[in-house]
N, C-alpha and C positions, 0 to 999 in steps of 0.2 A: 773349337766350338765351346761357348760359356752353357755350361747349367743353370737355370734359375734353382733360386736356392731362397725360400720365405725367410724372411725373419723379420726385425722390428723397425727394419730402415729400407728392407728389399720387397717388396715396393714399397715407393712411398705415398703419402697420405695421396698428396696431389692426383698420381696414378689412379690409385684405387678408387677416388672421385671421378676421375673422366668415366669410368666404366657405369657408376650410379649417377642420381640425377643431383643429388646433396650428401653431406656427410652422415647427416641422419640417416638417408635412408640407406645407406652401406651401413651404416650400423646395427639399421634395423634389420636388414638382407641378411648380412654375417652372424647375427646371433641366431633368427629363424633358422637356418642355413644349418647353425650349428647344434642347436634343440634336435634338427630330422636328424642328424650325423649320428646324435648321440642315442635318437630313439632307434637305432638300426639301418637305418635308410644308406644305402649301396655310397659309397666315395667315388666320386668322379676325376680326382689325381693320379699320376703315373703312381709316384711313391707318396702315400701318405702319412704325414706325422705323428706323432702322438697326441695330438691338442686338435680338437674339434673344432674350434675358433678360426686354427693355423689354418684346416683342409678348407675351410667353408670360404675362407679369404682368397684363397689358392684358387678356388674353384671362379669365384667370382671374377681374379685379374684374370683367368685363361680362358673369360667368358661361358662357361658352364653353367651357369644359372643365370634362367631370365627375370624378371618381376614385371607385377603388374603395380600400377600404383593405390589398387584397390583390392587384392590379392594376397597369397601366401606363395613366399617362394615356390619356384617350378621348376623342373628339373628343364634342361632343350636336349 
């Protein structure tokens, strides 16, 4: 049985686009995402990293955060 395992090619760009609508707005998702992370807001990963960016990205491929197109990231 494989682990996912983040890093800078796992996933890739491609991927982590099908789950948002454009690359913007995973950008925009992942940094919001990672501002709540860092103001205290609870991690939604098994194991989380040391890089708030990493967890927020992490959270986003295993579908953990929703968005609105007009909104601030949400937790589901």
């Amino acid at each position: 049985m494989s682990t996912f395992i983040p890093s800078m090619v796992n996933p890739s760009t491609d991927e982590m686009v099908k789950r948002t609508h454009s690359r913007y707005t995973l950008v925009v998702l992942a940094s919001k995402r990672a501002r709540q992370l860092l103001a205290g807001e609870p991690c939604h990963v098994e194991n989380p990293a040391n890089k708030f960016v990493t967890n927020a990205m992490e959270e986003i491929y295993e579908g953990k955060i929703s968005y609105s197109m007009n909104g601030e990231a949400t937790d589901e």
